[in-house]
N, C-alpha and C positions, 0 to 999 in steps of 0.2 A: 504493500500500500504506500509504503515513501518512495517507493520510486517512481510511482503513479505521478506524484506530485512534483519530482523534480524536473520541473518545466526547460527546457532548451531556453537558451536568449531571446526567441521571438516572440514564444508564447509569454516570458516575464515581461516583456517589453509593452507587450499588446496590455496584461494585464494592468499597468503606468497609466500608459498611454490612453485608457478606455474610460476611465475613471472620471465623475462629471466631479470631482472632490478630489480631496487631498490622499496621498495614497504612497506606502511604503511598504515594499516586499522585501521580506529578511530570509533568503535562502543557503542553508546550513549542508553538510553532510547529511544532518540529525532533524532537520525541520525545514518547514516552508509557513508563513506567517504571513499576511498581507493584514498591514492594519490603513485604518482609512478612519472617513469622520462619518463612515455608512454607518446603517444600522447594521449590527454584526452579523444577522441571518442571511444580509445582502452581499456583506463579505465570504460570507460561505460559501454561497451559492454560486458568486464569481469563480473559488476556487476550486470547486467539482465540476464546475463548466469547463474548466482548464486542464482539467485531469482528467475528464471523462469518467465521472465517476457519476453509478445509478444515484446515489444519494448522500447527501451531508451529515452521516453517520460519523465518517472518520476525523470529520473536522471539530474541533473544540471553540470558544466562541469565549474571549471575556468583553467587556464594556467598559468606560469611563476609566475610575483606578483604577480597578481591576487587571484591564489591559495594561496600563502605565507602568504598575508593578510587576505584571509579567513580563514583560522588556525587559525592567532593571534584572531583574534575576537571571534573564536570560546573560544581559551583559555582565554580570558579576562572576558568571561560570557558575551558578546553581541551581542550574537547569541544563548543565550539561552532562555527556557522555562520560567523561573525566571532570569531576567538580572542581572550577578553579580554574580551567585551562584558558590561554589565555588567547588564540586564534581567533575567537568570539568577536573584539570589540574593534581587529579589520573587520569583519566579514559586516558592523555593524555600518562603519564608515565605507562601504563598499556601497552597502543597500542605501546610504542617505547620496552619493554619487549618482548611483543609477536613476533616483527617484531625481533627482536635481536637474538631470539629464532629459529625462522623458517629462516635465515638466510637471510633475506629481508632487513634488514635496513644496507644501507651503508652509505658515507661518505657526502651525500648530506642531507636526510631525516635526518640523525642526526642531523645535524647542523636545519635545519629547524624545528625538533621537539625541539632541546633543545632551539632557540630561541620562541619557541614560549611559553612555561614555562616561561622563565624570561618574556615575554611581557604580560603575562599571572598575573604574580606576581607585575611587574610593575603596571600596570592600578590599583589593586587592593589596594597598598603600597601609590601611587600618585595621585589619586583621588579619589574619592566620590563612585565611581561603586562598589556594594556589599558591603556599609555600610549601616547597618540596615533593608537590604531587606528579604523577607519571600524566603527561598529557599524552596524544594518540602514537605518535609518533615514539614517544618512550615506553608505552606498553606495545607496541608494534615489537618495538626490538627487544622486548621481553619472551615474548610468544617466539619468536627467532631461536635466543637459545635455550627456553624448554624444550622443544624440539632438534635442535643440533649440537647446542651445549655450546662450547668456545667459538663464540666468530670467529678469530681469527684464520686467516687465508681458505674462509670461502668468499663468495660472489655473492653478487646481487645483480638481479636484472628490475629495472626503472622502467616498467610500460604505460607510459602517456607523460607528460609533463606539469600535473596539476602540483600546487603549492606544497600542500598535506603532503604530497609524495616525494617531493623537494624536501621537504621537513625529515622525513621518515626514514629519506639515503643517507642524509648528515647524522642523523643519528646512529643510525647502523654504522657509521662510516666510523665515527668516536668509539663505537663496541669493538672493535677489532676489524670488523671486516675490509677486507683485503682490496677487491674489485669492484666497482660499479659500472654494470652497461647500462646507458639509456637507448630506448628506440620508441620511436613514435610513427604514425603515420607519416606526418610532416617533417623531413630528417631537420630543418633550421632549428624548432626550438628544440628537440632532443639535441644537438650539437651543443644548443645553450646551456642547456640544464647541463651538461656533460662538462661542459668547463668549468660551471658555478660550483659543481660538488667533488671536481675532481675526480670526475669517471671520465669514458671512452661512451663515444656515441654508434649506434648498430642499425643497418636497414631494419626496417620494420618487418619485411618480406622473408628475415630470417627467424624470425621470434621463435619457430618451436624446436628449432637448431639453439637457439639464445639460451630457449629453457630449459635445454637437456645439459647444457654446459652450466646453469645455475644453480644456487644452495635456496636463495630464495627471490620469489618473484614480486614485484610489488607491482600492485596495477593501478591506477589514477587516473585513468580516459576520461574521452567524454562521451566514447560511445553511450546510445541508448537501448541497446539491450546487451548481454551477453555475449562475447566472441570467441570463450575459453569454455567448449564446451564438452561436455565428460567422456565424451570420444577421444576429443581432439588430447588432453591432459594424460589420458590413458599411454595412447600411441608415446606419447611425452617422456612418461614414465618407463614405458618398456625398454628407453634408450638411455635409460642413468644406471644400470649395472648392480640395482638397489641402492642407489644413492636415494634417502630420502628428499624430495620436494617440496619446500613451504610456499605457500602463493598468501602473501597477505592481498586482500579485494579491499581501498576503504574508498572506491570511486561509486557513487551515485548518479544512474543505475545502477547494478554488479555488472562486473566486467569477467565474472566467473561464473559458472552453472554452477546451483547450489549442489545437483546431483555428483559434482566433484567429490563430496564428501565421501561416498562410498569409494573412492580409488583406492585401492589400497598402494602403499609409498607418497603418497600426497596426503599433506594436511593443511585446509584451507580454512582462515579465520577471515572474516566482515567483521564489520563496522559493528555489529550486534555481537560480536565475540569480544569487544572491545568494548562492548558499553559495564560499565560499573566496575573497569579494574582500575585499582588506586584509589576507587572513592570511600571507602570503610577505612582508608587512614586520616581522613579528613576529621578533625578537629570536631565535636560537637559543639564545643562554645563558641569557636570563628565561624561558623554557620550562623550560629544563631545571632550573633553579633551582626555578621551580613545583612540578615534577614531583614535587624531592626534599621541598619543602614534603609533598607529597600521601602521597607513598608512608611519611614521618616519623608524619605521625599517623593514617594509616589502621593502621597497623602499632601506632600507641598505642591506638586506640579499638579493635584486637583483641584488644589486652589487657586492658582495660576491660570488653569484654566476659563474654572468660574466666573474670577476679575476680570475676565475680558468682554464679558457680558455687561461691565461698568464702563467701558471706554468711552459708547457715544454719550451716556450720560456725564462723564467726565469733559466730553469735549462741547456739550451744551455749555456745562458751568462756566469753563474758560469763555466760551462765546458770549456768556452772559455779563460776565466781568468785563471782558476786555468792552464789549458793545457801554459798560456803564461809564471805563475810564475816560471811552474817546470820547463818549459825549458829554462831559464835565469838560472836557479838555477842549470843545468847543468855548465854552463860556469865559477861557483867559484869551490872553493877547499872543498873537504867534511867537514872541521871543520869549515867553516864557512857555511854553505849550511842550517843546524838545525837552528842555530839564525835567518839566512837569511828569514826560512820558516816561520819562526813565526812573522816576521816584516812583512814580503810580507804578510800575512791572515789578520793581521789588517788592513795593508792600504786597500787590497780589499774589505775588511766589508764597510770601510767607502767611498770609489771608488762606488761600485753598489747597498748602500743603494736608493740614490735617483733617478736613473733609474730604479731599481725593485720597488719602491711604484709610480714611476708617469706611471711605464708600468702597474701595475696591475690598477691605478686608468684609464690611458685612454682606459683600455679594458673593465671596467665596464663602460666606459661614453659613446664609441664611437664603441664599438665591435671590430666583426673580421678586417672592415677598417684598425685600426688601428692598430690592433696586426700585420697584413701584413706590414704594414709602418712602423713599430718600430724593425720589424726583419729585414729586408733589410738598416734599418739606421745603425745598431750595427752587420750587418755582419751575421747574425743567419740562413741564409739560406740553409748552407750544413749539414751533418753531425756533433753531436759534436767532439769533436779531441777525437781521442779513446785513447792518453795518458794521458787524464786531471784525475790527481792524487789528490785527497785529498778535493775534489769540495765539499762533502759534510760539511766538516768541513769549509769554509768560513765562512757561515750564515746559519744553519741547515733548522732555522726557515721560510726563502724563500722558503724552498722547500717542505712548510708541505701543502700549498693550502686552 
């Protein structure tokens, strides 16, 4: 079912792009998340449209905080496969890119991705979550030598060039091991990847030649389905003399037939063979510590929220102040009128600082209630005065939201 979801670039793209709202797609190894300012069942619906899927069973759905706090934890690494790991908060600045691009991300989802980076950096800065934890790439080369014991002077073969797998060579590569071949379809970036980790680069066209010469295979495409399939692995195996065969798969789709399992000499570990090792060393109180991190400013950026629902009422008030100064400021003589104006801006700065912060705070506490009640207390009911001159320049910053 996740690899149902992991859409190609045209389909993430369409999904951006389609969106009569604000809209920001977070795609993981481990997930696919589209948050927006739809109502959530609309977002669901979007994303089994896109998957092909009979129906919005598999998809989970939060709202308001709820969402916002699901983010942060997503960006903290506690909600990941390896708790803590730290690949999360690119892949987070990746999706706020994409969204930037295809003209999706406005002034809400920014604010809520870029908080969620810092809450992201926080947890990791402030407590114990992802110190010393094995992320995918260090349980990779765990499972390596459970099954071969000493790296040293075996191989490794690199099939595609995605980041994770990039990640996963260098580590192997510090364990001992000896050799890296990359090969790709496209021999340019396998070349590349080949210099960056200090391997040799291989036709693509020789891979099951590549495999029989390797200790373990790492695979990272972007094919979308399977292309190591339990035939092809077999034949594979009957040419390594019982040399055991490790294939770690963490590319989504698999880029291995799960039916590989039964080969015997081959033993093939995914992305699901890798979820929850290293996380039982995880600290219970740096968890919990995170958490309150999480749930601290999801509950601020609700309020944050909320206050923006006070902006035009905020931008009445100014309209209504500034409409009152210029028209006093009618009633002097023009060489005094310039001085006049600049006295008059300050006292208003200090006049509607404290009804502009207690209006924004009682609309994040109390809602629309009270924005109704606070516009009828201070007069904000009609139109602003269509003479009000110079409103912006009071306090700019009132009126950024």
């Amino acid at each position: 079912m996740r690899e149902r979801f992991a859409f190609p670039p045209g389909t993430a793209r369409s999904l951006l792009e389609e969106a009569d709202e604000e809209a920001l797609l977070l795609v993981t190894c481990n997930r696919t998340e589209l948050y927006g300012l739809a109502d959530p069942g609309e977002l669901a619906r979007r994303l089994v449209d896109a998957a092909g899927v009979e129906d919005d069973r598999p998809v989970f759905r939060h709202g308001g905080e709820e969402a916002a706090r699901h983010l942060f934890e997503v960006a903290s690494g506690l909600d990941s496969m390896i708790v803590g790991e730290p690949q999360i908060l690119g892949q987070v600045k990746r999706a706020m890119a994409e969204a930037r691009d295809a003209g999706s991300l406005g002034p809400v989802l920014d604010e809520l991705a870029r908080r969620a980076l810092q809450v992201g950096r926080s947890v990791r800065h402030r407590t114990g979550v992802g110190e010393g934890l094995p992320s995918i790439p260090k349980v990779a080369t765990g499972l390596a030598r459970l099954v071969l014991g000493d790296l040293e002077g075996h191989t490794v073969l690199v099939v595609g060039t995605g980041e994770l797998g990039r990640l996963t060579a260098g580590q192997l590569r510090e364990a001992g091991v000896s050799r890296i071949v990359v090969t790709n379809r496209s021999p340019e970036p396998a070349e590349q990847l080949a210099d960056r980790i200090g391997g040799v680069a291989a036709p693509f066209e020789r891979l099951d030649e590549l495999m029989v010469e390797a200790d373990v295979a790492l695979t990272c495409t972007a094919a979308q389905e399977p292309f190591l399939s339990r035939e092809r692995v077999e034949a594979v195996v009957a040419g390594r003399d019982g040399r055991k065969l490790v294939l770690i798969d963490i590319a989504v789709p698999r880029d291995v037939d799960a039916g590989v399992r039964a080969v015997e000499g081959a033993r093939l570990y995914d992305l699901d063979d890798l979820r929850g090792w290293g996380s039982d060393a995880v600290d219970p109180e740096a968890v919990e510590a995170a958490r309150a991190i999480v749930d601290r400013e999801a509950a601020d950026f609700a309020r944050w929220r909320a206050s923006r629902s006070a902006v035009p009422a905020i931008r009445a008030l100014h309209a209504k102040a500034g409409d009152i100064l210029h028209r006093e400021l009618e009633r002097v003589s023009p060489e005094d009128a310039e001085r006049m104006l600049r006295f008059g801006r300050r006292i208003l700065r200090k006049i509607l600082h404290d009804p502009v912060v207690g209006l924004r705070e009682g609309v994040a506490r109390e809602g629309e209630e009270y924005l109704e009640s606070a516009r009828e207390l201070l007069g904000l009911d009609g139109e602003p005065p269509a003479e009000a001159k110079g409103l912006e320049r009071v306090d700019p910053r009132e009126d950024s939201g």
